[in-house]
C-alpha positions in Angstrom: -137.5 -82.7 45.3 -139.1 -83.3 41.7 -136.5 -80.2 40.3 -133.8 -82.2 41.9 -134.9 -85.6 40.9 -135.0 -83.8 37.1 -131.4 -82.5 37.5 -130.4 -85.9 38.4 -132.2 -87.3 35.9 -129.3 -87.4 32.8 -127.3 -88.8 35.2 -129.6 -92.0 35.9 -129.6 -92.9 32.3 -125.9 -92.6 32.0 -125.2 -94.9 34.8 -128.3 -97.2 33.6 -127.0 -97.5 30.4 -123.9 -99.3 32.0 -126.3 -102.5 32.0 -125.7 -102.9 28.4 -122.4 -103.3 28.9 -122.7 -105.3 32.1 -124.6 -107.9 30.2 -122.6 -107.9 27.3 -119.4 -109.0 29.5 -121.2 -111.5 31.4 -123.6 -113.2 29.0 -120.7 -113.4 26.0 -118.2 -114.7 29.2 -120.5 -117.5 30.2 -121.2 -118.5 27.0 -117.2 -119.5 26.2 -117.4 -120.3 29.8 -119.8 -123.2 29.4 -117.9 -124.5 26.1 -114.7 -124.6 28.3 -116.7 -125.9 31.5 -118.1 -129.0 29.1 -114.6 -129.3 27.6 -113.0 -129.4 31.4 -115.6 -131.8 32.9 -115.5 -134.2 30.2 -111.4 -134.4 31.0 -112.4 -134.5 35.0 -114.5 -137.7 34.1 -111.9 -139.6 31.7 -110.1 -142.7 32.3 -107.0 -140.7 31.3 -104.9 -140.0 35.0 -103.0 -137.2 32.8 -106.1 -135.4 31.5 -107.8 -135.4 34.4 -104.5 -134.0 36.1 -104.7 -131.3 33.7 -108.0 -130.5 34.3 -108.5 -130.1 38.0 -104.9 -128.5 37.8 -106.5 -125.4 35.9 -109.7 -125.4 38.0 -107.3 -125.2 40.8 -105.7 -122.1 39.2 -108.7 -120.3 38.3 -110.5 -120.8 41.9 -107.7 -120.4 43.9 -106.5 -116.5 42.4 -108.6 -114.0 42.6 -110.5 -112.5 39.8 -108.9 -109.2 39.6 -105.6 -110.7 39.6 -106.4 -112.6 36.5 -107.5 -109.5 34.9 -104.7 -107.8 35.3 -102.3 -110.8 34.3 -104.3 -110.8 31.5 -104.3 -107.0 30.2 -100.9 -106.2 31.8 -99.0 -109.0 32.1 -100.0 -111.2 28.8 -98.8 -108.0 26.6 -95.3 -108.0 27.9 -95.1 -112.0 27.1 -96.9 -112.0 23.7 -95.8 -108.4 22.6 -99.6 -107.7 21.6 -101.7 -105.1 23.5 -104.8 -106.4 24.6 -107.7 -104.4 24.6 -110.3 -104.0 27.3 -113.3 -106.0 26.2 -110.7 -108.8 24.9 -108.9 -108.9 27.9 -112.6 -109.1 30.3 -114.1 -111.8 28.3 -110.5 -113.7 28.5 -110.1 -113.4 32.4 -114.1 -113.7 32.6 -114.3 -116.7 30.6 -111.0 -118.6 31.4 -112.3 -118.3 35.3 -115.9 -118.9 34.4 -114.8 -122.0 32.7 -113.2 -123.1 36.0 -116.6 -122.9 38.0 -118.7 -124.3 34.8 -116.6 -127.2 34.7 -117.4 -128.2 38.5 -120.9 -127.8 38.1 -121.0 -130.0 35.0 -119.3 -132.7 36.4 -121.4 -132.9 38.9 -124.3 -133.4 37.0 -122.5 -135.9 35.0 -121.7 -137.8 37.9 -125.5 -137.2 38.9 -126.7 -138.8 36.0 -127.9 -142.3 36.6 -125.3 -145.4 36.2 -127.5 -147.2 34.0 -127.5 -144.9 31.4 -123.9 -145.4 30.6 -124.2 -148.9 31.2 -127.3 -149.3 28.4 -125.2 -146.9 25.8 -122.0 -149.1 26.3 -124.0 -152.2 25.8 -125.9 -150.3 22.7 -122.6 -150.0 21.0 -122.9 -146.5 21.1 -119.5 -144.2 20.8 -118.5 -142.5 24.1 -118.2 -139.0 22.5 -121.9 -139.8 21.1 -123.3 -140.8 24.2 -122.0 -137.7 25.9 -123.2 -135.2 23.6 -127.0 -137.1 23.2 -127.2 -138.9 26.2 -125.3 -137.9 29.0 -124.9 -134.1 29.0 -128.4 -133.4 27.7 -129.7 -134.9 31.4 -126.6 -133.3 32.8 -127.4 -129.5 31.4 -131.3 -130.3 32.6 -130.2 -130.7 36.9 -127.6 -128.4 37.0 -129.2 -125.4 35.3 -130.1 -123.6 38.8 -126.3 -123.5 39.7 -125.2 -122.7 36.1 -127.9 -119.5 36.1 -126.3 -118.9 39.7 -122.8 -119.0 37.7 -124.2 -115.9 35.4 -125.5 -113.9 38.2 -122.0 -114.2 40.2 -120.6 -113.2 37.2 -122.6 -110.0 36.7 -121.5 -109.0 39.9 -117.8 -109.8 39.8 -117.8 -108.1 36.0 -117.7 -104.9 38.5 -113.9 -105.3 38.2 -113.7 -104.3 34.6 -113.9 -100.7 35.9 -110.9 -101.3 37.2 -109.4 -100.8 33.9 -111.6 -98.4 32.4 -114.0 -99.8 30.8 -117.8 -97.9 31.5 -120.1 -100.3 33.3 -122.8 -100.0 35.3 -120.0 -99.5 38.3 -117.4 -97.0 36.0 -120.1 -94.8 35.4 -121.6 -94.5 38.7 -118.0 -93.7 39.8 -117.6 -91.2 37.7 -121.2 -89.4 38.6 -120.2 -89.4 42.0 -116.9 -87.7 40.9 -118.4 -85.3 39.2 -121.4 -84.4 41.6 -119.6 -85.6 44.6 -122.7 -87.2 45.7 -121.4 -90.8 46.2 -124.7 -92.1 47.7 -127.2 -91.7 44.8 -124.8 -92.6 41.6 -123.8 -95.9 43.7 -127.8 -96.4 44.8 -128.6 -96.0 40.9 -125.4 -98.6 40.1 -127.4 -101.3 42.8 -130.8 -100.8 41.8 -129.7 -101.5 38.3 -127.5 -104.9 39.1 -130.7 -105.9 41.4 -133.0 -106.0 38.3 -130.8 -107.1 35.7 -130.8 -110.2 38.1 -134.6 -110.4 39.0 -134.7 -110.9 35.4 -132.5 -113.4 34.4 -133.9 -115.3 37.6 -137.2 -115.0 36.4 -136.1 -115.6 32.6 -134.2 -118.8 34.5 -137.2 -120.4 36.0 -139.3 -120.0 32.9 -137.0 -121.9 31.1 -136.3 -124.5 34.0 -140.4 -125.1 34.1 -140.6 -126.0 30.0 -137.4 -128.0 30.2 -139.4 -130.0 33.2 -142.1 -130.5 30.8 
């Protein structure tokens, strides 16, 4: 068992080493994600019929298609439009963030909306700019309720970056696949692959309600 184990052993820190990549997909994806989610919500909460329109129009878009379908609009389909190849990492953090942005947005307005009346009220009466009481008032209280569901948002999208395989690119899942090719032992490679998406979100749970404690403070 431990000779076997040993054999198996390069093949664990191949697949492992997929996490890098994993993270560097979903982190850098969640990141534009949130700037388009903040852009989106404050649209969703305007006065303007047209912007809102516009808004919940592309939310509606990016949660009604599937993920993989974006993807592959996005690195085979954009090309033939634009006349530029994409490359893999460009073309996952596009699909990843455009339909991260979608979800984000959601979430945000919600906690905008969760945010007490008053508080508008008592900036409007202060004089205080609407784009300045969003930024220091408004979205700071906002960003504090919703951060559960945005650290959700991160660890869906760990999982769905799986699909990046799909066009080649070596994840945690790509690599596993091509273990199990290679060894045709589909059980272990895969087992390896879970383990290793299991921890990377223990972790970022655990990183998550660290943070949420000292922002209750």
């Amino acid at each position: 068992m431990f000779e076997q184990f040993m054999a198996f052993l390069p093949s664990i820190l191949f697949i492992v080493k997929g996490s890098i990549v994993t993270l560097k997909y979903s982190i850098i994806s969640v990141c534009f994600g949130l700037i388009i989610g903040v852009f989106l919500a404050i649209l969703k909460v305007s006065k303007i019929f047209m912007l809102r329109l516009f808004a919940d129009f592309y939310t509606s878009i990016f949660r009604g298609t599937p993920l993989l379908i974006q993807l592959s609009i996005i690195y085979f389909g954009l090309p033939i439009v634009i006349g530029v190849k994409l490359g893999v990492f460009s073309a996952g953090i596009i699909a990843f963030s455009l339909n991260s942005g979608a979800y984000v947005s959601e979430i945000i307005r919600a906690g905008i909306n969760s945010v007490d009346k008053g508080q508008f009220e008592a900036a409007k009466a202060l004089g205080i700019p609407e784009a300045l009481m969003m930024k220091d008032i408004i979205l700071p209280q906002a960003i504090r309720t919703i951060l559960p569901s945005l650290v959700n948002e991160l660890i869906n999208l760990i999982k769905e970056s799986a699909i990046i395989s799909m066009i080649g690119e070596m994840d945690l899942t790509k690599r596993a696949q091509l273990v199990s090719a290679e060894t045709f032992n589909f059980f272990a490679p895969m087992l390896v692959a879970a383990a290793s998406y299991y921890i990377l979100i223990l972790i970022i749970s655990k990183l998550a309600k660290l943070l949420e404690k000292r922002l209750s403070k």
